[in-house]
C-alpha positions in Angstrom: -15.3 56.7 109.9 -18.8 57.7 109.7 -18.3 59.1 106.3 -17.4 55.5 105.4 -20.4 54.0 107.0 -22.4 56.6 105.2 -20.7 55.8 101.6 -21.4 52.3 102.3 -24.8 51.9 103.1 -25.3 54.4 100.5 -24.1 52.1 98.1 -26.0 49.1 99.5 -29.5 51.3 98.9 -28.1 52.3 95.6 -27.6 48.9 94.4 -30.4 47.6 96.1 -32.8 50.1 94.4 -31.1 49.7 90.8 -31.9 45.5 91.4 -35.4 46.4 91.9 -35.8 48.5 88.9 -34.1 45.7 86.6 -36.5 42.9 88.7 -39.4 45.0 88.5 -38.5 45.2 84.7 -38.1 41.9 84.1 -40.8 40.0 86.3 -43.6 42.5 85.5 -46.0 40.0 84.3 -45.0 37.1 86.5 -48.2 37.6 88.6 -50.2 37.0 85.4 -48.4 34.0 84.2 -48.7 32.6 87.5 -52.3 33.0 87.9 -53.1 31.6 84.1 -50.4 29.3 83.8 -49.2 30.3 80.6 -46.1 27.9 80.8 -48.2 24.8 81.1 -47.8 22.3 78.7 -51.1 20.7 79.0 -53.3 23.3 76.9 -55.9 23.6 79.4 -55.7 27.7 78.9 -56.0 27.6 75.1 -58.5 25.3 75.5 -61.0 27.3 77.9 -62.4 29.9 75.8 -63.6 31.5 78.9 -60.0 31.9 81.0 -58.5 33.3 77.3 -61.1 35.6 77.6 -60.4 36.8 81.2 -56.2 36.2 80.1 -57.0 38.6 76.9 -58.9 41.5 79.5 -55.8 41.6 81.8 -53.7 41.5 79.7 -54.6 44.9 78.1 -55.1 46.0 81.4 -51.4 45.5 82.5 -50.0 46.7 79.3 -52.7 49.4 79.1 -50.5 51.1 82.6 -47.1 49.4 81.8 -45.1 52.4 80.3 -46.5 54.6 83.2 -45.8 51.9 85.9 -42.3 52.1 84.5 -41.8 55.3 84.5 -42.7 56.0 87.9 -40.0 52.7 89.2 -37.2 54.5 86.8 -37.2 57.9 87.9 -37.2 57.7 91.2 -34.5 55.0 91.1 -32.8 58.2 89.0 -34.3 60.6 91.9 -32.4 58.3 94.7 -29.2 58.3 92.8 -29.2 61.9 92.4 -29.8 62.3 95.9 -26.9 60.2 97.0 -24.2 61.6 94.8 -23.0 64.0 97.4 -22.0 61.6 99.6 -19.4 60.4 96.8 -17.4 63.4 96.7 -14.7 62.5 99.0 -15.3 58.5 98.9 -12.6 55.9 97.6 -11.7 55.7 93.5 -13.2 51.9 94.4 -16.7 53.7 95.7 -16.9 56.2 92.8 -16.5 53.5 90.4 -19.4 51.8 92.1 -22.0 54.4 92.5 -21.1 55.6 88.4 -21.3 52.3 87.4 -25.0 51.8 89.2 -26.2 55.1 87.3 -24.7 53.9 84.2 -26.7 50.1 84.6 -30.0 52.2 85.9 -29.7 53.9 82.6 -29.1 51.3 80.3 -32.2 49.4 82.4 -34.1 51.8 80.2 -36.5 50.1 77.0 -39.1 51.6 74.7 -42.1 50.2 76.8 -40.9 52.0 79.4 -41.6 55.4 77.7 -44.7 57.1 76.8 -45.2 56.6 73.3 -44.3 60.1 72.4 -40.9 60.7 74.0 -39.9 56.7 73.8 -37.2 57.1 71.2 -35.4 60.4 71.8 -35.1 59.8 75.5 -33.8 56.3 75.4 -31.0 58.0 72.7 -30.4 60.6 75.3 -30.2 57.8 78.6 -28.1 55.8 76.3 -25.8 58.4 75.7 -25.4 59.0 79.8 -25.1 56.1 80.8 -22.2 55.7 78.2 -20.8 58.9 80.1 -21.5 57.7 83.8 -19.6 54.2 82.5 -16.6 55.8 81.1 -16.1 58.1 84.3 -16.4 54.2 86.3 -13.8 52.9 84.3 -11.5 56.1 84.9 -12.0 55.3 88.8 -11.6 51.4 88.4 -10.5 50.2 85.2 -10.5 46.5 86.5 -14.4 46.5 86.9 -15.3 43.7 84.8 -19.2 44.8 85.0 -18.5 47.9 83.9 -17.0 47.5 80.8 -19.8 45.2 79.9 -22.6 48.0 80.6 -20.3 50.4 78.1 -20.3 47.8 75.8 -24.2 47.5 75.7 -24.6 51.3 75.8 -22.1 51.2 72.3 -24.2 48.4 71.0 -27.2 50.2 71.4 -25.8 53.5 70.1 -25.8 51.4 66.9 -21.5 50.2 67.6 -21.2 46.6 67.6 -17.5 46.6 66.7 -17.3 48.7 69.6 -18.7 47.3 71.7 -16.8 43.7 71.4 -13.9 45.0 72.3 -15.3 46.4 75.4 -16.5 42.7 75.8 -13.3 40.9 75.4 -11.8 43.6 77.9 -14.5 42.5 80.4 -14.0 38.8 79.8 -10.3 39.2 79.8 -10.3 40.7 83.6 -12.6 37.6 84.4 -10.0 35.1 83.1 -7.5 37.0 84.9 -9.5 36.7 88.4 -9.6 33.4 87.4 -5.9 32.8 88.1 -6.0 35.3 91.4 -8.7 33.2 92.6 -6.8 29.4 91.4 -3.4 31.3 92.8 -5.3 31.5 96.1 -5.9 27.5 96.2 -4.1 25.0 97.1 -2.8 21.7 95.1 -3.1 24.1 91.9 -0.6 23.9 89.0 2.5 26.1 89.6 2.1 27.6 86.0 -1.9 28.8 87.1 0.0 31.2 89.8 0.1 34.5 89.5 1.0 37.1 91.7 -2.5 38.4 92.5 -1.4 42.5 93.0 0.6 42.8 89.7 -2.7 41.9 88.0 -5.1 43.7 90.4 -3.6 46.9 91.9 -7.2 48.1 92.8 -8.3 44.9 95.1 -7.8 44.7 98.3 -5.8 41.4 99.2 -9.0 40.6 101.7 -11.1 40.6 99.0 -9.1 38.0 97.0 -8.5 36.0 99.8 -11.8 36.3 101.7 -14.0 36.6 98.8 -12.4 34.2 96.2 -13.4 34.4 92.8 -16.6 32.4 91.9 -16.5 31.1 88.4 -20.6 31.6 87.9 -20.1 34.8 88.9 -22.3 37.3 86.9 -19.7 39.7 85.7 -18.1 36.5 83.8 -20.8 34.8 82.4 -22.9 37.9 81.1 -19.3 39.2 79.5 -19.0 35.6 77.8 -23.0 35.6 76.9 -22.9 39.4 75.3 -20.0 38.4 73.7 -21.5 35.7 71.8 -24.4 37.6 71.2 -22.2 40.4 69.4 -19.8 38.2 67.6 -22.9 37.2 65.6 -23.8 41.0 65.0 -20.5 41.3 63.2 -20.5 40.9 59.0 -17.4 38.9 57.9 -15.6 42.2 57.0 -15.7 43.5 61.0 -16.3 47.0 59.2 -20.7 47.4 59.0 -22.1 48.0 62.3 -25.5 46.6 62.7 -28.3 48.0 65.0 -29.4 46.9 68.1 -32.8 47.6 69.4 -33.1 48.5 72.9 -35.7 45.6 74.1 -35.0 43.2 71.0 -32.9 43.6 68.1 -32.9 41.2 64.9 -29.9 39.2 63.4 -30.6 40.5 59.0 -27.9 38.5 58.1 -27.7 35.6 56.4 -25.3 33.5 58.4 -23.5 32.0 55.2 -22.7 34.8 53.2 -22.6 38.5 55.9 -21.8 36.8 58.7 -17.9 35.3 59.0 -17.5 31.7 60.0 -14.9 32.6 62.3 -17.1 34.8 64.2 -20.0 31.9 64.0 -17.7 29.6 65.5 -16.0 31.8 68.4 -19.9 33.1 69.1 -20.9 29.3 69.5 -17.7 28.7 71.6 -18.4 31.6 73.9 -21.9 30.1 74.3 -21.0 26.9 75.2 -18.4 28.2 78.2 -20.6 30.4 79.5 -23.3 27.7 80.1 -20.4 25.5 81.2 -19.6 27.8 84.0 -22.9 28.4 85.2 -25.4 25.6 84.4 -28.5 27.0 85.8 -28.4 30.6 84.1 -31.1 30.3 81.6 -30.2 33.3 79.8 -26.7 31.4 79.1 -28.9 28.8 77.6 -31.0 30.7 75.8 -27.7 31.9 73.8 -26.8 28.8 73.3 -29.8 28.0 71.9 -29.4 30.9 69.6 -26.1 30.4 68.7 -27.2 26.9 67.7 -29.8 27.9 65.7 -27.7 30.3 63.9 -25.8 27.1 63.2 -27.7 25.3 61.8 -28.6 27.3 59.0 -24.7 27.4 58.4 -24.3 24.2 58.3 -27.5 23.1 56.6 -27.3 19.9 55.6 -29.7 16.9 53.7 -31.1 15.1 56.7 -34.6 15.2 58.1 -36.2 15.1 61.5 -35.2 12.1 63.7 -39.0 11.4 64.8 -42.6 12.6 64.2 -43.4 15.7 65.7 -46.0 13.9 68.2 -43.6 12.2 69.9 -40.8 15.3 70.2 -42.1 16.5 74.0 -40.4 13.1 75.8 -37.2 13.1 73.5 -36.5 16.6 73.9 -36.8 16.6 78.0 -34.2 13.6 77.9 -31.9 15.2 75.2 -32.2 18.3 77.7 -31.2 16.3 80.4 -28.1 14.5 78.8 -26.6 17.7 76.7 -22.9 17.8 76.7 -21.4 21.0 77.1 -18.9 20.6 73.7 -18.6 22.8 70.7 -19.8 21.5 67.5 -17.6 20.1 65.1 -17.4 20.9 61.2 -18.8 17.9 60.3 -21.5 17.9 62.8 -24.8 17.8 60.8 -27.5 19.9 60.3 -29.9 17.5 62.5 -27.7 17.3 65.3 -27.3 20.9 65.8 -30.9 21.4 65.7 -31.4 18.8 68.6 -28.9 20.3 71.1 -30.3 23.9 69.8 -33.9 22.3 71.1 -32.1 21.1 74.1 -30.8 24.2 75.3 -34.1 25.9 74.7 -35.1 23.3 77.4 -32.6 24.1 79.8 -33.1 27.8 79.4 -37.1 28.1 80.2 -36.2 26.4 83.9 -34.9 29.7 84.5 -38.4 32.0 85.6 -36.1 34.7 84.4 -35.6 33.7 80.7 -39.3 31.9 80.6 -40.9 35.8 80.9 -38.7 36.9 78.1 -41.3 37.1 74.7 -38.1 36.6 73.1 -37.2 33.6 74.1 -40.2 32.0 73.2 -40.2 33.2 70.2 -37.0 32.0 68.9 -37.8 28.5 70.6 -41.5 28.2 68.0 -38.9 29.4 65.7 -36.6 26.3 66.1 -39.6 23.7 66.4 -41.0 25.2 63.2 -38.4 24.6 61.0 -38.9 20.6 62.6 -42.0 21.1 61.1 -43.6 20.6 65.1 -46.4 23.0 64.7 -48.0 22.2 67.5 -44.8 22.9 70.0 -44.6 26.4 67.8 -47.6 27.5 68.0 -47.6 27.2 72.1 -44.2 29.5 72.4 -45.5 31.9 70.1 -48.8 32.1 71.8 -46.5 32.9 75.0 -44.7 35.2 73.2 -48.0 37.1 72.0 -49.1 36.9 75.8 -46.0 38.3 77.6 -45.7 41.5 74.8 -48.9 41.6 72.6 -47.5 44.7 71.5 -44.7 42.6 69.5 -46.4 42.1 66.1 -43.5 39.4 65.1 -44.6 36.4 67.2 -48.5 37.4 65.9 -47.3 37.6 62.3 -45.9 34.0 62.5 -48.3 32.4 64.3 -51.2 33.6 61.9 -49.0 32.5 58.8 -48.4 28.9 59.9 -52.5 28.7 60.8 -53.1 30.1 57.5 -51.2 27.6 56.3 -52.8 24.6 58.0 -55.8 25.5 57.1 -55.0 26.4 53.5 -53.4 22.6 53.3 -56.2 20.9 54.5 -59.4 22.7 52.5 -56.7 22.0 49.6 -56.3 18.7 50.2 -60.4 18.2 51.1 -61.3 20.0 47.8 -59.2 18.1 46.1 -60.9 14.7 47.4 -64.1 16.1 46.6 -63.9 16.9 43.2 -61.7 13.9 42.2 -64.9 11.8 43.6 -67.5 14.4 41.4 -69.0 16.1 45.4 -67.5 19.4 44.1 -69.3 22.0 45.8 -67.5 24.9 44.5 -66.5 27.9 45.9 -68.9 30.2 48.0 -71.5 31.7 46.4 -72.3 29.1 44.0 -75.0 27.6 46.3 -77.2 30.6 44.1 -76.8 28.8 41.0 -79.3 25.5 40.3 -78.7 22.4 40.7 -77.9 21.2 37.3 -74.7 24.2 37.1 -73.9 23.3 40.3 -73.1 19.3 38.7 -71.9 20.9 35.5 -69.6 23.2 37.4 -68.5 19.6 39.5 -68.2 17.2 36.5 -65.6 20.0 34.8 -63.5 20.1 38.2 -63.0 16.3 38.4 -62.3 16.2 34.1 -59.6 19.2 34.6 -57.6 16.9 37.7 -58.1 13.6 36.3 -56.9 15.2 33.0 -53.8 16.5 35.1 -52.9 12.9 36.0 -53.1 11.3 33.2 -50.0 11.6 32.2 -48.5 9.5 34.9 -50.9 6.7 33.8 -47.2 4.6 32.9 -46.7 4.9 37.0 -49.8 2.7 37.4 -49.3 0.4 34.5 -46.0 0.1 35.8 -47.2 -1.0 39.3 -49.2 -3.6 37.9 -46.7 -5.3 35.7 -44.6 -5.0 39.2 -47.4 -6.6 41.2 -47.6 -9.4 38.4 -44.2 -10.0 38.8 -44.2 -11.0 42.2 -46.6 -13.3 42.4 -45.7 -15.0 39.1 -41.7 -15.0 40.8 -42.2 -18.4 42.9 -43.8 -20.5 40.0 -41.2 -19.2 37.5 -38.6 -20.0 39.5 -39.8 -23.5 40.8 -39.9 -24.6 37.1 -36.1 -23.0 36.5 -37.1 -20.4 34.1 -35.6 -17.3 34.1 -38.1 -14.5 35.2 -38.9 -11.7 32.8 -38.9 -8.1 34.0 -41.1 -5.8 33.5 -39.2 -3.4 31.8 -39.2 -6.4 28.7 -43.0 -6.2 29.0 -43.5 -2.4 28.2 -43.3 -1.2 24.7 -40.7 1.2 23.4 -43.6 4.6 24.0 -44.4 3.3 27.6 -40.8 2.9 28.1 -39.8 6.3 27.3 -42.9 7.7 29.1 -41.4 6.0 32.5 -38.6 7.5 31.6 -39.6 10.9 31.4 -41.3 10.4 34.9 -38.6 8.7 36.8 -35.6 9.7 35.3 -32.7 8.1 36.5 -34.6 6.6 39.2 -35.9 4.0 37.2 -33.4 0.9 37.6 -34.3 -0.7 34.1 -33.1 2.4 32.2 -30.1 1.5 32.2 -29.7 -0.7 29.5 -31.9 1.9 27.7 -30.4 4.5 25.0 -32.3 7.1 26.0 -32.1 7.2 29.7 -27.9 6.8 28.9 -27.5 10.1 28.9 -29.4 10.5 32.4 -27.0 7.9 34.2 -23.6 8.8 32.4 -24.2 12.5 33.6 -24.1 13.8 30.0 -26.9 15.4 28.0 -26.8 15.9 24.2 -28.4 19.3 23.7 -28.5 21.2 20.4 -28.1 25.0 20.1 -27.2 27.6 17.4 -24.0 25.8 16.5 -25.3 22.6 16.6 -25.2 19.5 18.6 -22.9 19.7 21.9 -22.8 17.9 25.6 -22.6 19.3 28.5 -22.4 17.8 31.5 -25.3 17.8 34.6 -23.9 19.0 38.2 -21.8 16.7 40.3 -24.8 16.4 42.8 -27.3 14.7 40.6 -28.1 11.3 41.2 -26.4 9.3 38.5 -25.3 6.4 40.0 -28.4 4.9 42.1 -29.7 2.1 43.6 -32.7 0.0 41.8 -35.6 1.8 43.7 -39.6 0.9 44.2 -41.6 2.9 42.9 -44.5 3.8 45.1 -47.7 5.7 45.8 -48.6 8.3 48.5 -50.8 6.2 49.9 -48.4 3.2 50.3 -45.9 5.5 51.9 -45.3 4.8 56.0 -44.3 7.7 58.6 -40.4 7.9 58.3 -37.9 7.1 55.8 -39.0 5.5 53.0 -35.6 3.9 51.9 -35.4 2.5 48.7 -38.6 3.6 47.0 -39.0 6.9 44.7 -42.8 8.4 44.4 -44.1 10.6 41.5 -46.6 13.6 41.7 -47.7 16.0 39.4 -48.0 20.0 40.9 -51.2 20.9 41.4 -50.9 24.1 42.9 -48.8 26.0 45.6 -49.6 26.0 49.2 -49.1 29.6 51.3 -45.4 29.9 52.5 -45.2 29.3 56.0 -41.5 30.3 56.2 -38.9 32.1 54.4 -37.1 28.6 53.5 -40.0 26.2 52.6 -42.0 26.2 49.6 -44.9 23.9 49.8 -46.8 22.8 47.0 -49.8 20.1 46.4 -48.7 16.6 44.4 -51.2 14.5 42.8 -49.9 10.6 42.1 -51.2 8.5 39.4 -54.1 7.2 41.4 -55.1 10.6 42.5 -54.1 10.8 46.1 -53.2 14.4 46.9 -49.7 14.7 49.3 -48.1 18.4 50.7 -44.9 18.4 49.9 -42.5 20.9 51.8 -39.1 21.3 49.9 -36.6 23.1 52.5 -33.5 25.2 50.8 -34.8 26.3 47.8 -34.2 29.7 46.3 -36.8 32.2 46.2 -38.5 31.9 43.0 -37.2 28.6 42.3 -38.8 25.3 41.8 -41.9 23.3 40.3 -44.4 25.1 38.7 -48.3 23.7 37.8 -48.3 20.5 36.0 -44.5 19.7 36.4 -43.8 16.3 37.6 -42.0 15.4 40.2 -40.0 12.4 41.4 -38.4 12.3 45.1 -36.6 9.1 46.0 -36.4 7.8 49.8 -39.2 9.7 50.6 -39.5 10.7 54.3 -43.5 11.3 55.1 -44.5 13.6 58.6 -47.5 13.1 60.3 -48.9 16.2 62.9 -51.3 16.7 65.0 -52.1 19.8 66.0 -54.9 20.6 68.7 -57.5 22.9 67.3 -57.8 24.9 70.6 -54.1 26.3 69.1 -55.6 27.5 66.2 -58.4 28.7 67.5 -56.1 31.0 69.9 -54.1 32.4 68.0 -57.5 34.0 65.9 -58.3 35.1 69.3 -55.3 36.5 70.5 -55.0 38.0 66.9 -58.7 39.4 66.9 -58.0 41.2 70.2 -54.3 43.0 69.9 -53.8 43.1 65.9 -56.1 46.2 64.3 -56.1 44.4 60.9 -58.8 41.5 61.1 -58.7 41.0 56.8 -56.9 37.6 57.3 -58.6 36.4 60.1 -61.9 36.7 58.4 -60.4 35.0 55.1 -59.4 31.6 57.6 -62.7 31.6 58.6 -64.2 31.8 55.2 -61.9 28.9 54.9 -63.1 27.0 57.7 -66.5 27.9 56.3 -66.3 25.8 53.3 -64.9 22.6 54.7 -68.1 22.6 57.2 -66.0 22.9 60.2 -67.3 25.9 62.2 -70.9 26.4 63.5 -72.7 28.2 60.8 -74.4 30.3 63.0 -71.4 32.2 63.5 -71.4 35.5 61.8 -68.3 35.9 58.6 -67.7 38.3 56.5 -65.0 40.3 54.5 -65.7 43.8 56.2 -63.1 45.1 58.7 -65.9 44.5 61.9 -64.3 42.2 64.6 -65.5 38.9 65.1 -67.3 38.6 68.3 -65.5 34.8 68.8 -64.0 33.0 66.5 -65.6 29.5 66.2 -64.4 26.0 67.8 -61.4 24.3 65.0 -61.5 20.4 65.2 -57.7 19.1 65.6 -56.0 18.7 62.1 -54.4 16.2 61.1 -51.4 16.5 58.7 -49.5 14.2 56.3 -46.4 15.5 54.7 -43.5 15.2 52.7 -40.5 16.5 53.6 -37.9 17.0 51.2 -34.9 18.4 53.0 -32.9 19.5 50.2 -33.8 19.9 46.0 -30.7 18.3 44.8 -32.3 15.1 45.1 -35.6 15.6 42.9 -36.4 15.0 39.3 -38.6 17.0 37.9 -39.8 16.6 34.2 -37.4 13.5 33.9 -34.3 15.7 34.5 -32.7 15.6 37.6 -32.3 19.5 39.5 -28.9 19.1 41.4 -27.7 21.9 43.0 -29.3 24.5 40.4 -32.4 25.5 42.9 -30.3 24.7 46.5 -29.7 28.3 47.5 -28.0 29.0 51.2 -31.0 29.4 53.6 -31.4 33.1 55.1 -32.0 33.5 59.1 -34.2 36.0 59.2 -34.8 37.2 62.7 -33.5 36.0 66.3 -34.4 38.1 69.0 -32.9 38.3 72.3 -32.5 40.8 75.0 -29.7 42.2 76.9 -28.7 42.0 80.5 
């Protein structure tokens, strides 16, 4: 009896001391976000450039001594599991699966930041490889023990076994479902065909535990086997053969979802996701897979549709969205837009949870989602988290310097291009050397080379005018019953054909024209080696469309734009802000510059300088994004990234639109700023062109020729 009583409390210090090492692990820089408040929404921390100052010093302090603080918790949780193995030797198989499985969970508690730099990744290979062992000899004692077989699947996963380790998921989740019927067995007004007899399934639990202890459908053991599951699944190319590897603090999902990654598996992993958050509705971390699964998703099933609001007004919708998510998988024909929203919502849900908000991960993959919304502002505020809670993590720094690059980039672009349309050129730096009269030479030959780039869509404007004409002239013609000329009779044959070449099919008069026919009918003549031959366009160009208004930039509102069509010419090509954008800058006929984002295009695909471009329903963004953002993330960047090249390069930019105090110090050398300056707010106008099946560029409509299947290039998460 007192060998009992020492095996038990033995086991309650054992597991008590393996929880602290995992809370210690996972709420090591709670005090910090407390104290600074990093999960605020209000932007009073990035807007203090004193409290980022004092965030930036303890920061580096706390990660200066993390991987030493970490060592010290780990080994002596290993040094009080050593000295309590004696007192297993003549325990129960039940015990002895209890105290291996607590060595094998210690182990696998283990991460690179734990480690000293020089010993990080041979000793976590080694740990890994024991607590492998330690699970195994569990299992031996108690092969029921749901937990487990989920800490020997982890431990294959990270040994670089993904196949592996799903089965030793579905073995874990299939013992859940099974204590699901012991437990619905042991209740009344249940279903006859729900009873089981509870110790043909169970032979190792005690019949006091089943009846005393019923089975708790939020249990832990359940939901992480149903969450690592998910996770896996979406691991596994379609040909369940590669294995993929898994870091030990955060791995990356390389594939692309619709080409290595099986739809099956995409389906089950967002089915899996969706139970487990159905069984425990406050586990964050359930959530938070969700969320990922989602995302995943969506690049699946990416579809032509474009944001449902503004980006300014997302923070309201996505707390009531949150609040009203169903718990349902996703259909096939669910769209694109709609699994983006509920991927947003469960990102909501999930950073409740303390426990998933200290994750880097997690923040990062939520700026992840809001970017590819085109909601900078919401993006840049998780990946400054992210870069706060690990500012080791170079990924979240990368991003966040990429999209500020290109904000900035956008609007000098779009200020320069003002400028030297209205002959205020300054030029570039350095030209404040040369006089006066090169400096105006140097202007004048700016402003000749744009307007000389729009002058070909001068039919757009006469075009407009004979539309304007027509409306006001409608009423009288009308009253006096004659029939009202369009304006298509009023241009001759050359101005015809040159609206044409602009619009395309897109132009409603066309029709009726011989050489547009070929546009509409989905036929082109074209004449090669053997002569004249037709060959017909793609089935997903526009050939049957509605009369459309054309438009300029300018007369474009915020939303949809239904029924008009706008024409630009390229100008030049914006920095890429994302794998799946490219953004370029359009010029209309009267010289009003518009960024234009065009989402799913392959790489090295699209307009090129001088092209033409028509885009018909139009939908036009409008962001604005606090310059206290921008300005930390050059802060944050100029204190934990060694390279400072681009950050001097954005504030050469800020330089020449006049925003930053010149009495701060840039250069191009590699000597740190001592504080990057204070960024006004920017504000952004768009256009967002969800897919390139709809343009015409050149007069000749793309169709699916430049759509190519968006990549997913990195979700991060962490295992529990």
């Amino acid at each position: 009896m007192e060998n009992c009583t020492d095996v038990a409390l033995a086991l309650s210090r054992a597991s008590e001391t393996v929880q602290n090492l995992i809370k210690f692990r996972s709420q090591f820089v709670n005090e910090m976000v407390e104290q600074y408040d990093i999960f605020s929404e209000n932007d009073q921390l990035w807007n203090s450039s004193e409290r980022l100052d004092n965030l930036i010093v303890d920061v580096r302090k706390l990660f200066d001594c993390k991987a030493e603080r970490m060592s010290e918790v780990f080994e002596a949780t290993l040094t009080t599991l050593k000295q309590m193995e004696p007192l297993f030797a003549r325990a129960s198989s039940i015990e002895k699966s209890k105290f291996c499985y607590l060595n094998g969970k210690a182990l696998n508690a283990i991460q690179p930041d734990m480690l000293q730099s020089a010993a990080c990744e041979t000793d976590c290979t080694a740990w890994t490889s024991q607590a492998a062992l330690w699970l195994t000899r569990a299992l031996k004692f108690n092969p029921q023990c749901a937990d487990s077989w989920c800490e020997l699947g982890e431990s294959c996963w990270r040994q670089g076994h993904p196949a592996e380790a799903i089965n030793h998921f579905r073995q874990a989740l299939k013992i859940a479902d099974l204590r699901m019927k012991v437990y619905l067995s042991c209740l009344p007004n249940v279903k006859p065909h729900l009873r089981c007899p509870a110790f043909m399934l169970f032979p190792y639990v005690d019949p006091s535990t089943v009846t005393g202890k019923p089975f708790n459908p939020q249990q832990p053991s359940h939901v992480d086997a149903l969450c690592q599951l998910s996770m896996a699944l979406r691991q596994l190319p379609s040909s369940a053969q590669t294995s993929a590897n898994h870091g030990t603090s955060a791995a990356s999902v390389n594939q692309p979802p619709s080409s290595a990654v099986g739809k099956d598996h995409l389906s089950e992993s967002l089915q899996l996701a969706h139970e487990a958050v159905r069984h425990s509705p406050t586990n964050g971390h359930a959530w938070s897979v969700l969320g990922n699964a989602l995302l995943t998703t969506y690049f699946e099933h990416f579809a032509p549709t474009v944001p449902n609001s503004v980006a300014g007004s997302q923070s309201g919708a996505e707390r009531r969205q949150a609040d009203s998510e169903t718990i349902q998988p996703v259909q096939a024909a669910t769209t694109s837009q709609r699994i983006m929203s509920r991927c947003i919502a469960a990102y909501a849900q999930a950073a409740k949870d303390l426990c998933t908000a200290l994750e880097p991960n997690f923040h990062f993959n939520r700026g992840i989602a809001w970017h590819y919304q085109d909601m900078y502002a919401n993006s840049l505020r998780s990946w400054l988290r992210a870069i706060c809670l690990d500012p080791q993590w170079c990924a979240p720094r990368t991003c966040a310097l990429r999209l500020v690059q290109f904000i900035l980039e956008l609007v000098y672009s779009v200020d320069q291009l003002r400028r030297e349309l209205n002959g205020t050129c300054t030029g570039v730096a350095g030209d404040a050397h040369h006089g006066a009269h090169e400096e105006h030479k140097l202007s004048m030959s700016h402003t000749k080379r744009l307007r000389d780039l729009i002058a070909p869509l001068a039919p757009c404007l006469h075009l407009l005018t004979l539309v304007n004409d027509r409306d006001q002239s409608e009423q009288l013609e009308l009253s006096a019953a004659v029939k009202p000329t369009t304006e298509s009779s009023k241009l001759t044959g050359q101005q015809r054909s040159a609206v044409i070449r602009l619009l395309g099919p897109y132009w409603s008069p066309a029709s009726g024209d011989p050489a547009a026919t070929s546009l509409l009918t989905g036929t082109q003549k074209h004449k090669g080696k053997r002569g004249k031959s037709r060959r017909s366009l793609p089935p997903s160009c526009p050939l049957t469309t509605r009369p459309l208004q054309l438009s300029l930039f300018d007369d474009l509102k915020v939303g949809q734009n239904m029924g008009k069509v706008c024409v630009g010419r390229v100008v030049n090509q914006l920095p890429s802000d994302s794998e799946l954008v490219l953004n370029l800058l359009l010029l209309d006929a009267q010289g009003s510059p518009m960024a234009v984002r065009l989402c799913n295009i392959g790489k090295g695909l699209g307009p090129v300088r001088k092209d033409t471009v028509a885009i018909p329903h139009p939908f036009v963004e409008e962001c604005e994004i606090p310059g206290c953002l921008l300005r930390a993330v050059l802060q944050l960047n100029a204190a934990f990234d060694t390279s400072d090249e681009p950050l001097c390069k954005l504030l050469n930019k800020l330089n020449e639109l006049h925003l930053v105090d010149a009495t701060v110090p840039v250069n191009e050398t590699s000597e740190l700023l001592p504080e990057p300056p204070t960024i006004p707010n920017m504000s952004l106008r768009m256009l967002r062109v969800p897919i390139p099946d709809i343009l015409v560029v050149n007069g000749q409509p793309v169709g699916s020729s430049w759509t190519a299947a968006p990549i997913l290039k990195h979700i991060f998460f962490t295992a529990v």
